[in-house]
N, CA and C atoms of all chains as a GROMACS GRO file, in nm:
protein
  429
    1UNK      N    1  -1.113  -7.291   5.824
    1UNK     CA    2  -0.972  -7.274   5.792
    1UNK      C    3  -0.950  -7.262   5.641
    2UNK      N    4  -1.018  -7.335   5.567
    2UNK     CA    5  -1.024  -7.302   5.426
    2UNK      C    6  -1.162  -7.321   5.366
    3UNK      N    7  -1.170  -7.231   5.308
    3UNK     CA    8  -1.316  -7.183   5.205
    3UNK      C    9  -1.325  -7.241   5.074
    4UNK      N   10  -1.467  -7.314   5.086
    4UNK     CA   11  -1.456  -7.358   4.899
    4UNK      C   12  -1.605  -7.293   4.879
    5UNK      N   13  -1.596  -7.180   4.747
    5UNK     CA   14  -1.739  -7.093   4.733
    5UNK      C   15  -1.743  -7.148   4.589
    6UNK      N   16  -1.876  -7.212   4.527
    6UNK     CA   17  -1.868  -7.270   4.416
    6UNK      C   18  -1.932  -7.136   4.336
    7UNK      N   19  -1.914  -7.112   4.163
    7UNK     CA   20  -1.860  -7.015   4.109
    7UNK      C   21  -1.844  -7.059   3.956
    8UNK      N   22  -1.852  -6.975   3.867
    8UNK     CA   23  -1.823  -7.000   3.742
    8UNK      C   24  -1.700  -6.912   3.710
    9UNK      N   25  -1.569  -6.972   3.669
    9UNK     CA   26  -1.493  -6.891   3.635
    9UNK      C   27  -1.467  -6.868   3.515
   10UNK      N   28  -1.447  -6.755   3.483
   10UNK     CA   29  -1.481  -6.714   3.362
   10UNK      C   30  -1.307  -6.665   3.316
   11UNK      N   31  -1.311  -6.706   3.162
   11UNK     CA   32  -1.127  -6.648   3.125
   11UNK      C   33  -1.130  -6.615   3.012
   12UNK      N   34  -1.101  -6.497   3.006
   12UNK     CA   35  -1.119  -6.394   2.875
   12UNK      C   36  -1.011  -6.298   2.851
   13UNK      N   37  -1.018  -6.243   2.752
   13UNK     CA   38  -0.912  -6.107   2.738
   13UNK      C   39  -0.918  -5.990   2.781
   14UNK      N   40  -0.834  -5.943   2.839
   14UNK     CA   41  -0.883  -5.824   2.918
   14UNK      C   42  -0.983  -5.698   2.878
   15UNK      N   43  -0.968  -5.684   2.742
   15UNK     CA   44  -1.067  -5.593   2.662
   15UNK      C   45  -1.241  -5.676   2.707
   16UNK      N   46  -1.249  -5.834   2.733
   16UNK     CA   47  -1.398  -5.908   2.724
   16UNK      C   48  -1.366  -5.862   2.864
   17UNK      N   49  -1.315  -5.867   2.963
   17UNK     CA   50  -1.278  -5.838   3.107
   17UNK      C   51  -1.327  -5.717   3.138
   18UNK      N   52  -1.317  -5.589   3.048
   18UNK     CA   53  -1.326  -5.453   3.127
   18UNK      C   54  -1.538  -5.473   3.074
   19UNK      N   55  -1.534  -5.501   2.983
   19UNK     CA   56  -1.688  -5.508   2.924
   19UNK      C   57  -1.796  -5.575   3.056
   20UNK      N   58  -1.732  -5.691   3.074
   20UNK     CA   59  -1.830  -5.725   3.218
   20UNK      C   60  -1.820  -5.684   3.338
   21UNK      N   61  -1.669  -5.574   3.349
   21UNK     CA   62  -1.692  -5.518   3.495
   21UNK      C   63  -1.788  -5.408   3.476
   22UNK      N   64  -1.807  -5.365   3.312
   22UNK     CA   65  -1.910  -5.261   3.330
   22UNK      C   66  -2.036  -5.297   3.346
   23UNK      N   67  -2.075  -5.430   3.290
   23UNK     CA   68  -2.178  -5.530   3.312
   23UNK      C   69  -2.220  -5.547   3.474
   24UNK      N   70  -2.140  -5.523   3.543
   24UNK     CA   71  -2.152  -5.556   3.666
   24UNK      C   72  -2.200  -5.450   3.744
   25UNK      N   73  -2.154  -5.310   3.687
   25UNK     CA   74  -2.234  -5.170   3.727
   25UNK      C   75  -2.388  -5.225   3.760
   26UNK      N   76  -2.409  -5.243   3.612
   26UNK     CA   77  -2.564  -5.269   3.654
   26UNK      C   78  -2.628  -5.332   3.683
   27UNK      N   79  -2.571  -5.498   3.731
   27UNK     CA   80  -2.621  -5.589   3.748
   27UNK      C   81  -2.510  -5.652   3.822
   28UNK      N   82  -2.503  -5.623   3.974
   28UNK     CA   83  -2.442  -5.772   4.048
   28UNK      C   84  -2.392  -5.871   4.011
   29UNK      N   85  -2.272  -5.957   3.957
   29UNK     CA   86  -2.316  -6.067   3.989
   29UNK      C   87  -2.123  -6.155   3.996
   30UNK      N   88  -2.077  -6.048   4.000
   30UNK     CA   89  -1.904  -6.048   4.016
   30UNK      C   90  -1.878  -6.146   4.139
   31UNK      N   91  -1.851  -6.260   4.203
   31UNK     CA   92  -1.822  -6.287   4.327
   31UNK      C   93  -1.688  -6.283   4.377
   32UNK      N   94  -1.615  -6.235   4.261
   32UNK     CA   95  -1.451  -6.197   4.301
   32UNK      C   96  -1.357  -6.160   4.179
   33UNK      N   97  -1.309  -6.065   4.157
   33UNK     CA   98  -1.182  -5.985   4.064
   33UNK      C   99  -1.102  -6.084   4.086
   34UNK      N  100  -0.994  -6.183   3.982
   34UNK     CA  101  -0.928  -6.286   4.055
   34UNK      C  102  -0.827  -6.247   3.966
   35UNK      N  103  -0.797  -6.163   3.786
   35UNK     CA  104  -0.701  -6.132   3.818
   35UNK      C  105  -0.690  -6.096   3.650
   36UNK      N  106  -0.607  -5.974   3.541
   36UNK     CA  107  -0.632  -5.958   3.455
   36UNK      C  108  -0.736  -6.028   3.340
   37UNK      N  109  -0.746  -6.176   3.342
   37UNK     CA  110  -0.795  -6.257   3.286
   37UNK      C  111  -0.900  -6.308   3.341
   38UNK      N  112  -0.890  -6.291   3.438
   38UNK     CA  113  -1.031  -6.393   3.528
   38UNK      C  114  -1.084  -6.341   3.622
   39UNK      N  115  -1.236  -6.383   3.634
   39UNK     CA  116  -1.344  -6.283   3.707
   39UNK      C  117  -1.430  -6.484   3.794
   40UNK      N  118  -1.438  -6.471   3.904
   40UNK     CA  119  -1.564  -6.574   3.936
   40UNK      C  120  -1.683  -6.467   3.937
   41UNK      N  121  -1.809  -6.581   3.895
   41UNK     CA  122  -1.907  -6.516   3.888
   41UNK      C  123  -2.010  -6.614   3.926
   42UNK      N  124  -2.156  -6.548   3.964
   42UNK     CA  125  -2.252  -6.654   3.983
   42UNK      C  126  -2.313  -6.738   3.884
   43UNK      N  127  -2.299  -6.834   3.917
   43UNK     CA  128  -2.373  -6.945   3.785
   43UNK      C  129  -2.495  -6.933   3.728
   44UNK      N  130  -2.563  -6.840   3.796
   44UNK     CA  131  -2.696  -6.804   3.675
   44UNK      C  132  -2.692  -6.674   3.575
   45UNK      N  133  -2.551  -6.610   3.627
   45UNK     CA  134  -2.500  -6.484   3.529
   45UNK      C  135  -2.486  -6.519   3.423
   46UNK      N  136  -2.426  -6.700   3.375
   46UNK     CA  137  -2.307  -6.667   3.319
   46UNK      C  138  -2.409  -6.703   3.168
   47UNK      N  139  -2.520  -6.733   3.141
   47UNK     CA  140  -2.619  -6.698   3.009
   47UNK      C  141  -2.576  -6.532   2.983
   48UNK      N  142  -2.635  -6.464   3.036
   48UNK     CA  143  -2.627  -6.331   3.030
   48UNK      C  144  -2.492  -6.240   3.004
   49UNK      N  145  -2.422  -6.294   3.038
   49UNK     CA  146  -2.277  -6.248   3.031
   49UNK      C  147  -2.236  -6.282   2.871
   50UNK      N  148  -2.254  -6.403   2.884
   50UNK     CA  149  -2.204  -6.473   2.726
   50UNK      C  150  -2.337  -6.314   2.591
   51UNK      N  151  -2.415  -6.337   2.633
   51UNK     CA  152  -2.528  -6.289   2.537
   51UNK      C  153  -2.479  -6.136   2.554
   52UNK      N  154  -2.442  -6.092   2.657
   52UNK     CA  155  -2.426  -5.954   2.635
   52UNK      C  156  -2.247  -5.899   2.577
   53UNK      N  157  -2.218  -5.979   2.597
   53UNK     CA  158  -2.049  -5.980   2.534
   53UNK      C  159  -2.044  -5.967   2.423
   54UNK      N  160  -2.102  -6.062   2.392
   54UNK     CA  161  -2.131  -6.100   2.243
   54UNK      C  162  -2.216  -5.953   2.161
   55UNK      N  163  -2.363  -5.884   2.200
   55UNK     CA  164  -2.389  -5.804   2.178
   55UNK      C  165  -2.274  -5.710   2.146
   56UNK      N  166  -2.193  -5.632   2.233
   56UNK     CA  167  -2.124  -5.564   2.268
   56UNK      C  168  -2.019  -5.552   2.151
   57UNK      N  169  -1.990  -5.706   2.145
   57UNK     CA  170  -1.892  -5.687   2.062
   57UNK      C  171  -1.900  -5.700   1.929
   58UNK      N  172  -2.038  -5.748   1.860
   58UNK     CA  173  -2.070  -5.713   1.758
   58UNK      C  174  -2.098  -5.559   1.725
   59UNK      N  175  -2.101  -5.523   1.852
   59UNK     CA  176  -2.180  -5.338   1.815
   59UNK      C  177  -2.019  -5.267   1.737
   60UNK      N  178  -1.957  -5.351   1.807
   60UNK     CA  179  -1.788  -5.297   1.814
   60UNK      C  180  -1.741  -5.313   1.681
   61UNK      N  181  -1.764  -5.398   1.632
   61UNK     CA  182  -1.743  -5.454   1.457
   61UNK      C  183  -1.780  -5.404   1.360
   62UNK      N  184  -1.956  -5.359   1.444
   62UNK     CA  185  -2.008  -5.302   1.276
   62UNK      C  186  -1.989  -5.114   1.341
   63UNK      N  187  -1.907  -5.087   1.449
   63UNK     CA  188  -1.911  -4.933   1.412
   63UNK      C  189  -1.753  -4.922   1.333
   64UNK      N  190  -1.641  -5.006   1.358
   64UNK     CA  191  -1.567  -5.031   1.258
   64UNK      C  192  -1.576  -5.010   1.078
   65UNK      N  193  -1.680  -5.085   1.081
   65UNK     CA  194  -1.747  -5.104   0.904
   65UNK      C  195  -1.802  -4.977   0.871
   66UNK      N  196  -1.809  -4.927   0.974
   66UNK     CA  197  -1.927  -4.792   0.897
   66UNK      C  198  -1.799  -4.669   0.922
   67UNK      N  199  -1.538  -6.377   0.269
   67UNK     CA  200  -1.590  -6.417   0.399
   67UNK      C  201  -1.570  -6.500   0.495
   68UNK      N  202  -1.469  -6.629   0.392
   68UNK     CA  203  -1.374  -6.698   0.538
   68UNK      C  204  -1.326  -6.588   0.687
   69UNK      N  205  -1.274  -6.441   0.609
   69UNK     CA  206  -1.210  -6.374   0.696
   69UNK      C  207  -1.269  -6.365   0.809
   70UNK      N  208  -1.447  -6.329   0.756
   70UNK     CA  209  -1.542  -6.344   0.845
   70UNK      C  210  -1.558  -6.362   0.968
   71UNK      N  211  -1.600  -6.529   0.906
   71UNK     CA  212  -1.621  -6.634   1.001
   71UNK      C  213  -1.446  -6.681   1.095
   72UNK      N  214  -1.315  -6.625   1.047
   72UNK     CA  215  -1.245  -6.642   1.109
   72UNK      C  216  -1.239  -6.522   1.202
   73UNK      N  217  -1.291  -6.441   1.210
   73UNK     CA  218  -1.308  -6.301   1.301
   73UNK      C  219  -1.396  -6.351   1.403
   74UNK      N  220  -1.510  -6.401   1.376
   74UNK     CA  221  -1.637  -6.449   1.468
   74UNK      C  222  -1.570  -6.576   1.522
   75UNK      N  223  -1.546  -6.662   1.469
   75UNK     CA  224  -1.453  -6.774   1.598
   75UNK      C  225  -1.354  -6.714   1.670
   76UNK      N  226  -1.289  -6.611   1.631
   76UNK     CA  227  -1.158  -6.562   1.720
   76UNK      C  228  -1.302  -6.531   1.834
   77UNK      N  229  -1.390  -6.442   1.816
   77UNK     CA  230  -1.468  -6.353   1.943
   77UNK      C  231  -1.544  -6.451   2.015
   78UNK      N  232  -1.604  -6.587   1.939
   78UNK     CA  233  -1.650  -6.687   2.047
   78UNK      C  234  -1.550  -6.745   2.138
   79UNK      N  235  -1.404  -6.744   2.079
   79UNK     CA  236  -1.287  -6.792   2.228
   79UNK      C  237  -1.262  -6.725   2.297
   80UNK      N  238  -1.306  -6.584   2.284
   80UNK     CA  239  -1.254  -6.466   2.385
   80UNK      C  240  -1.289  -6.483   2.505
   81UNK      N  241  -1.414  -6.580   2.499
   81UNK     CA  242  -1.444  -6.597   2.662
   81UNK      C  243  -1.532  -6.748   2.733
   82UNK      N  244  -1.432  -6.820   2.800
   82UNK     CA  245  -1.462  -6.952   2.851
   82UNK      C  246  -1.519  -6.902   2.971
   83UNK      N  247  -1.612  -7.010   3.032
   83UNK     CA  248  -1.673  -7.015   3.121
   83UNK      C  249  -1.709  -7.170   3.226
   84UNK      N  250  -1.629  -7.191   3.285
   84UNK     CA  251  -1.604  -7.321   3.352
   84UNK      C  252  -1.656  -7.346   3.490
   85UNK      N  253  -1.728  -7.424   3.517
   85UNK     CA  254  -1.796  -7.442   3.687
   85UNK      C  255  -1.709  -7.518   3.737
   86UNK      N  256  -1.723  -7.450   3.861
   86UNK     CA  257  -1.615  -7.490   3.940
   86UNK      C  258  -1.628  -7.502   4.078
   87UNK      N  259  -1.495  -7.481   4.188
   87UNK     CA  260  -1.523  -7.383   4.321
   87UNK      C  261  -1.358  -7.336   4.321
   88UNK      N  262  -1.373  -7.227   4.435
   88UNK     CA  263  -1.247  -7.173   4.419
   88UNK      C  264  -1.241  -7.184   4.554
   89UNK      N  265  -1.120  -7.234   4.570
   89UNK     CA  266  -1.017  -7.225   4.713
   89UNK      C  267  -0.999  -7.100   4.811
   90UNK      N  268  -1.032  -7.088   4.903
   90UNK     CA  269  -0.940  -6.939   4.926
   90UNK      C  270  -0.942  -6.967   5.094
   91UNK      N  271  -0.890  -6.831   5.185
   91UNK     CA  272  -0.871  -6.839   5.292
   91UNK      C  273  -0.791  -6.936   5.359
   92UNK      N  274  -0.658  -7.002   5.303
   92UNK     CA  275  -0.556  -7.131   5.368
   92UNK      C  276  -0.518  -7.033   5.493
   93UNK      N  277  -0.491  -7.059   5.595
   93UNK     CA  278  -0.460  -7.067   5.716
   93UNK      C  279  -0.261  -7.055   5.678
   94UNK      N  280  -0.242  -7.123   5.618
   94UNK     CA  281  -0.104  -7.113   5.574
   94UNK      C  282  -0.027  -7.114   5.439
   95UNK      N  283   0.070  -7.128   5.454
   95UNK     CA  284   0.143  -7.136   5.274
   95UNK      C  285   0.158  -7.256   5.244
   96UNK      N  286   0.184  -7.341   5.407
   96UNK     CA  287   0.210  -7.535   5.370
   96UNK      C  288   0.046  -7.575   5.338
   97UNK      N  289  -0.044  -7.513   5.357
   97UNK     CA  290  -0.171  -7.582   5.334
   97UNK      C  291  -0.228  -7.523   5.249
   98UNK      N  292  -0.142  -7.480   5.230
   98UNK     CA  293  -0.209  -7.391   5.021
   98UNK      C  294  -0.131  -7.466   4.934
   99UNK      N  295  -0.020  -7.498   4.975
   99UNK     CA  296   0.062  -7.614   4.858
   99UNK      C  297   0.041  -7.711   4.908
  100UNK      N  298   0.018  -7.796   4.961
  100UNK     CA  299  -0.038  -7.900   4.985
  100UNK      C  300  -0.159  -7.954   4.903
  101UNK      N  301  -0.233  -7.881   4.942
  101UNK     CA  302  -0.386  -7.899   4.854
  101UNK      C  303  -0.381  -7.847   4.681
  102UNK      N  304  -0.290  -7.756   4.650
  102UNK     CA  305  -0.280  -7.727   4.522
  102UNK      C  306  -0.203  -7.836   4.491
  103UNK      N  307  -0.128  -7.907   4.566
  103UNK     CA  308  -0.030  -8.039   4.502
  103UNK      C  309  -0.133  -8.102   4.483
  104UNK      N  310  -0.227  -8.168   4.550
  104UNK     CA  311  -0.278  -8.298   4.554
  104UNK      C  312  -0.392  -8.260   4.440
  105UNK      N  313  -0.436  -8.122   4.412
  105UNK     CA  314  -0.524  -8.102   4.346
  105UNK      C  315  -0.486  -8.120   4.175
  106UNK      N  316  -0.352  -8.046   4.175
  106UNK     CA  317  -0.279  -8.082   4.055
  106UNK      C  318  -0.231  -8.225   3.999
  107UNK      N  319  -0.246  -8.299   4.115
  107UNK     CA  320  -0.204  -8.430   4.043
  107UNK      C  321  -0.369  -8.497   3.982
  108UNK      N  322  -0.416  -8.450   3.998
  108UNK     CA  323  -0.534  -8.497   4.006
  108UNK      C  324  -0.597  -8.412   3.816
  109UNK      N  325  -0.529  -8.307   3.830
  109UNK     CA  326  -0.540  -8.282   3.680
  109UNK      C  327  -0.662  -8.168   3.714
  110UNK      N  328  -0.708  -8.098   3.770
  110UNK     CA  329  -0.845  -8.064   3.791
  110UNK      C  330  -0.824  -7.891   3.842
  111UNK      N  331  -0.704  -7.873   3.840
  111UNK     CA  332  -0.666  -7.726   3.864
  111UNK      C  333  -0.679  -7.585   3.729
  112UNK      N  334  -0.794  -7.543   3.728
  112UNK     CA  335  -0.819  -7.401   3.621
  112UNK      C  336  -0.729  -7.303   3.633
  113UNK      N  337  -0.756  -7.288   3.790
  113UNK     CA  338  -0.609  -7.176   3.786
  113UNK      C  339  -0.572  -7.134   3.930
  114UNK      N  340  -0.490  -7.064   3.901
  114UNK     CA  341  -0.459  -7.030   4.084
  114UNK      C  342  -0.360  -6.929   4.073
  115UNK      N  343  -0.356  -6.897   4.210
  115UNK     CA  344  -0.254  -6.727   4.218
  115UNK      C  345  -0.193  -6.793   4.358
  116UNK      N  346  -0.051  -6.795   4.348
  116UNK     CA  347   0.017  -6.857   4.452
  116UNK      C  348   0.005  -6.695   4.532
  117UNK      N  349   0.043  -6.553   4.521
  117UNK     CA  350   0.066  -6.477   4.565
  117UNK      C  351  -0.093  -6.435   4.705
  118UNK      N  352  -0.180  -6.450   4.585
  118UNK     CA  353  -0.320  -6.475   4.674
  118UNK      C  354  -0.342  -6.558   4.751
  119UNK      N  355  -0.265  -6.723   4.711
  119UNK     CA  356  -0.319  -6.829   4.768
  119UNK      C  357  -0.450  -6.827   4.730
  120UNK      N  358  -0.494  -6.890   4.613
  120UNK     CA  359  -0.596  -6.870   4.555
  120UNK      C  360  -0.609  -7.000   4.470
  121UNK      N  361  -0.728  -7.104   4.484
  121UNK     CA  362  -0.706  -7.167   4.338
  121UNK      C  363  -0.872  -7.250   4.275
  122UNK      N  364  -0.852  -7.246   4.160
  122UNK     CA  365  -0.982  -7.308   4.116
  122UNK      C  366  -0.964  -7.449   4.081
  123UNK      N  367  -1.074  -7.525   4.100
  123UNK     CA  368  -1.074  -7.638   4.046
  123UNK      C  369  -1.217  -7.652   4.021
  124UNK      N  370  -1.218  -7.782   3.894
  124UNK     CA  371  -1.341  -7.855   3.798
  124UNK      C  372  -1.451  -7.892   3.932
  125UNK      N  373  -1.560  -7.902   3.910
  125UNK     CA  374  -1.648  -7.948   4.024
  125UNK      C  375  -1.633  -8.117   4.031
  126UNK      N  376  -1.569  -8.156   3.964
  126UNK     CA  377  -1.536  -8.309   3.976
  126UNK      C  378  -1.402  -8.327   4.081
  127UNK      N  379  -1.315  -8.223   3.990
  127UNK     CA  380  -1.196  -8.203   4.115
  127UNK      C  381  -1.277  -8.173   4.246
  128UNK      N  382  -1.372  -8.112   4.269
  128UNK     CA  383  -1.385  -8.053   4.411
  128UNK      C  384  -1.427  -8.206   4.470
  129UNK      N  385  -1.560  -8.278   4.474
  129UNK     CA  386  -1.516  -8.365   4.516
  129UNK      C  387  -1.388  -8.470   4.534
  130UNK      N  388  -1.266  -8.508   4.434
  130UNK     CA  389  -1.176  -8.552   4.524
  130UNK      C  390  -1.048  -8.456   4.635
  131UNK      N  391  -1.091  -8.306   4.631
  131UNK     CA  392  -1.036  -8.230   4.706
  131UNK      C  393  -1.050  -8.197   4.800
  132UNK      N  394  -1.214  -8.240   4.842
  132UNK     CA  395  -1.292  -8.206   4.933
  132UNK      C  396  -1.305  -8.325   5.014
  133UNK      N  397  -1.286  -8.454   4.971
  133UNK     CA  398  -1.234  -8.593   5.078
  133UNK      C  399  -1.102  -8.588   5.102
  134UNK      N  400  -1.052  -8.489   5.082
  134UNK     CA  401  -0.857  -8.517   5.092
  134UNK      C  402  -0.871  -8.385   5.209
  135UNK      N  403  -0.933  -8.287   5.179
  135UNK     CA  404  -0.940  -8.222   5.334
  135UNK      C  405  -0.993  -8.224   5.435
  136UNK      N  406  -1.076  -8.330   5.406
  136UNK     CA  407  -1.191  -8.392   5.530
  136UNK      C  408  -1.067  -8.500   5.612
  137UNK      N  409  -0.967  -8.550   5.539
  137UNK     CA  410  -0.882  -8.626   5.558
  137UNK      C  411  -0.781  -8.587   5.665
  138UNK      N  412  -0.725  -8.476   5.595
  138UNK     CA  413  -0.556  -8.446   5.582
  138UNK      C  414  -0.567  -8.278   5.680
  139UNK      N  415  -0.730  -8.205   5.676
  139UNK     CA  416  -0.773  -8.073   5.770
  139UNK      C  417  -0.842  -8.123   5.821
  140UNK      N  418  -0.814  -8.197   5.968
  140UNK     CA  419  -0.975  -8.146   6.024
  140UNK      C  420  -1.047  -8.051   6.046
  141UNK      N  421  -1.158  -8.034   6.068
  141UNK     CA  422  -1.185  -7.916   6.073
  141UNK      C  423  -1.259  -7.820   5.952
  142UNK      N  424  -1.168  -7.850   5.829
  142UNK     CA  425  -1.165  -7.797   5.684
  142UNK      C  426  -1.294  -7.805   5.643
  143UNK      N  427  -1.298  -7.711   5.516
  143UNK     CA  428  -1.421  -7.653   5.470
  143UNK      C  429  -1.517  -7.613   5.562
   0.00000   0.00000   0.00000
């Protein structure tokens, strides 16, 4: 009658939001779209997520600078 | 370079990451507020979408949410 699926929820800005649905192209690991701001995800993603965000958005900074 | 380092803390808050479990599938609207009441008093609610009937809570919340529907649903979880 009611579902409890354990999950890392993740809450970001929608710009960090569109970056891991592309993250998710290539790698699984989305367990539900929950809503501009927030994505659940599996708990061994969420290293990888942080590390590749972060990549991403440094790439974003220094093509700014140049 | 303060500006910097105030640019790089803005991009480390851009994104929290909290363990949890998330609620879903209530059977009704009284047993989606119900459990989001008891969950909220409890302080342990991340977030929720009344329209979904949807809600997260702390994995500490889940255990006292998860003896309150063993309680109050039989049946539940």
């Amino acid at each position: 009658m009611v579902k409890a699926s354990k999950g890392i929820l993740i809450s970001c800005d929608p710009a960090v939001k569109q970056i891991i649905l592309n993250l998710n192209d290539r790698k699984r690991f989305i367990i539900q779209d929950l809503d501009l701001q927030h994505i659940l995800v599996s708990p061994d993603s969420v290293q990888t997520i942080k590390f590749e965000v972060e990549k991403e958005l440094e790439r974003n900074t220094f093509q700014i600078l140049d | 370079v303060s500006d910097q380092i105030r640019l790089w803390e803005l991009e480390k808050n851009r994104l929290k990451a909290d363990d949890g479990v998330l609620y879903e599938d209530f059977r009704s609207q009284p047993d989606y507020e119900i459990l989001l009441n008891y969950a909220n008093s409890y302080d342990c609610v991340l977030w929720s979408n009344d329209s979904k009937r949807l809600f997260f809570v702390t994995l500490q919340g889940h255990q006292i949410v998860r003896e309150f529907v063993k309680r109050r649903l039989p049946g539940g979880t």
